[in-house]
C-alpha positions in Angstrom: 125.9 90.4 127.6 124.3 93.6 129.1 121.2 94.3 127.1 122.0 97.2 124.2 119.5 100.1 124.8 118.1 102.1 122.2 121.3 104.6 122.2 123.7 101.4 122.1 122.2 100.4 119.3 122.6 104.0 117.2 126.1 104.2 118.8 126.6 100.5 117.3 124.9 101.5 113.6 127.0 104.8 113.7 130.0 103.1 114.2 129.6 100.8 111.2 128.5 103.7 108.9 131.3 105.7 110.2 133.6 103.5 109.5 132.4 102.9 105.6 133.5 99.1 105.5 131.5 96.2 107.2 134.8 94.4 107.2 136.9 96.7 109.1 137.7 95.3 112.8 135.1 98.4 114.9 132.5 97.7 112.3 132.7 94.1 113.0 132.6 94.6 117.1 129.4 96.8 116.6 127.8 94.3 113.9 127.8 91.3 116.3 125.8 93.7 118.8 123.8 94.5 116.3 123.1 90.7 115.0 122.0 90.7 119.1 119.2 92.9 118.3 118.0 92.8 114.8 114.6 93.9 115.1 115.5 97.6 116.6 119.0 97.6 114.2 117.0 97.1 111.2 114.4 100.1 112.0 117.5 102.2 112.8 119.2 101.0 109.0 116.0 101.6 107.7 115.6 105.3 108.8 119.5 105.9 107.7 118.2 104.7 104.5 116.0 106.5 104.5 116.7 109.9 105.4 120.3 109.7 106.7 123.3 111.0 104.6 123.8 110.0 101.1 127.3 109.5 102.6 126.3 106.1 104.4 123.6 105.4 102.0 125.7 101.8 100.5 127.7 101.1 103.7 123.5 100.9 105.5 122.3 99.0 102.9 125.3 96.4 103.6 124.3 96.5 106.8 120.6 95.9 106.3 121.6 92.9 104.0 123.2 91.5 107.2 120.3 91.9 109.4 117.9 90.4 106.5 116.5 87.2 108.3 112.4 86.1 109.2 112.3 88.5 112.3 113.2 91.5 110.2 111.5 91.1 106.8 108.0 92.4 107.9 109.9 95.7 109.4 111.8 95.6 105.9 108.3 95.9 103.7 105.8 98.0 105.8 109.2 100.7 104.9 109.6 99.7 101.3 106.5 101.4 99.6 107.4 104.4 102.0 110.9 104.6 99.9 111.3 107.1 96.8 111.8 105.0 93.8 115.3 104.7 93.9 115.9 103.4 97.5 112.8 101.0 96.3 114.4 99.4 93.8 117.9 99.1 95.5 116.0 97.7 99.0 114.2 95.0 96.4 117.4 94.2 94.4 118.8 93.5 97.8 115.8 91.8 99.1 115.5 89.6 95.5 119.3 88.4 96.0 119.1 87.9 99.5 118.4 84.0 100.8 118.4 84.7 104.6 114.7 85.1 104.8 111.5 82.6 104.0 110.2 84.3 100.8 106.5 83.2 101.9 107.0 86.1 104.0 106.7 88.3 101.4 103.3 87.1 100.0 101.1 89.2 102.5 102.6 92.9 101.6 102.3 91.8 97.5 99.8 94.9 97.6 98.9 97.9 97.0 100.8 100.4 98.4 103.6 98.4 96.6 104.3 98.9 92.9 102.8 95.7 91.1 106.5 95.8 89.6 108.4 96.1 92.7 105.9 92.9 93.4 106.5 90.8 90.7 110.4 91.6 90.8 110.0 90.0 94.4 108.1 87.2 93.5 110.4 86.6 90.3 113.2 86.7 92.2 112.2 83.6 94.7 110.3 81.9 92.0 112.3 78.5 92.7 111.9 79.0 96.7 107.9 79.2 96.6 106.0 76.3 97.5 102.6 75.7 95.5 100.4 75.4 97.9 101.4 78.5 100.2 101.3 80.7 97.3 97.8 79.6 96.4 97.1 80.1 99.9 98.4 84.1 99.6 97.1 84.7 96.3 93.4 86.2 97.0 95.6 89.0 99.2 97.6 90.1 96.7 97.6 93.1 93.8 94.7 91.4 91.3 97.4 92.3 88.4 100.0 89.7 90.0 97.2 86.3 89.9 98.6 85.8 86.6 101.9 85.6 87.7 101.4 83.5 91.1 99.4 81.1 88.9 102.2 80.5 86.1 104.3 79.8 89.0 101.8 77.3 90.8 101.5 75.2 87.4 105.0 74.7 87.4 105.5 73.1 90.8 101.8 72.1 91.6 102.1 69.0 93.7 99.7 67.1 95.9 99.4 69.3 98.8 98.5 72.0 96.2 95.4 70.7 95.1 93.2 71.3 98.6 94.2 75.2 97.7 93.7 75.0 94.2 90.0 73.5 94.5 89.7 75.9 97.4 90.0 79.0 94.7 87.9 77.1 92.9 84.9 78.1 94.8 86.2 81.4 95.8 83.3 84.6 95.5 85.6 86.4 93.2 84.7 85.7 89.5 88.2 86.6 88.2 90.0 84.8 91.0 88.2 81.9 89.8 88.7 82.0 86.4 92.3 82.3 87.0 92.5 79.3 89.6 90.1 77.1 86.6 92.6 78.2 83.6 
């Protein structure tokens, strides 16, 4: 397949939010382009989102829940805090049902300028996906509110490989990240 410039790849997202229904047959020829290019689909979705009519709004959230996967998630939160509050918290309800991606991913944008509820609704959401030891990894470069949080969820699936991390944090400079790694 030819490779889908910049204007295919508008042409392909205004075809699917023209035609209102991911299932219909042109949405589905322009959605396979755009599986083909993910990374420049998704910033396109994400401007339409955005700042595109309030027309397509559901029909390109759809369609950013079908481009969701590991190559797009970091494009999908340096946008999020950029969001007004309402396209926040519908882009993290889609991102909190969504399995297509490696929640670990997450862990390094669980800061400020996200909302430590938009956070912990993210990390709630994947709470069964997280391993211990990656999230004790991440924890010193998230939102100081969310160490609670991340460390209730260590203690419930804190396994071997965990412990290197855990005595790690142990030792860490920060008093309070300490306290919360000894508790």
């Amino acid at each position: 397949m030819a490779l889908l410039g910049k204007f295919g790849i508008a042409g392909a997202v205004d075809k699917i939010l023209n035609a209102g229904d991911l299932a219909s047959p042109q949405a589905q020829s322009a959605l396979e382009k755009l599986l083909d290019h993910k990374k420049e689909a998704t910033d396109k979705v994400l401007k339409t989102i955005a700042s595109g009519p309030r027309l397509h709004y559901t029909t390109a959230l759809q369609l950013l829940g079908h481009l969701l996967d590991n190559t797009t998630i970091e494009a999908v939160m340096h946008a999020l805090p950029e969001f007004d509050a309402n396209i926040q918290s519908d882009v993290t309800a889609l991102l909190n049902r969504t399995k297509s991606y490696d929640p670990h991913l997450l862990l390094p944008f669980l800061k400020h300028p996200l909302s430590k509820r938009v956070s912990r609704d993210l990390i709630m959401a994947h709470r069964k996906d997280f391993v211990a030891s990656k999230l004790l990894r991440a924890v010193a470069k998230t939102q100081t509110e969310l160490w609670p949080t991340i460390f209730e969820l260590v203690h419930g699936r804190a396994d071997d490989a965990a412990f290197p991390e855990a005595i790690a944090l142990t030792k860490s400079k920060n008093p309070v990240l300490r306290e919360q790694a000894t508790s």
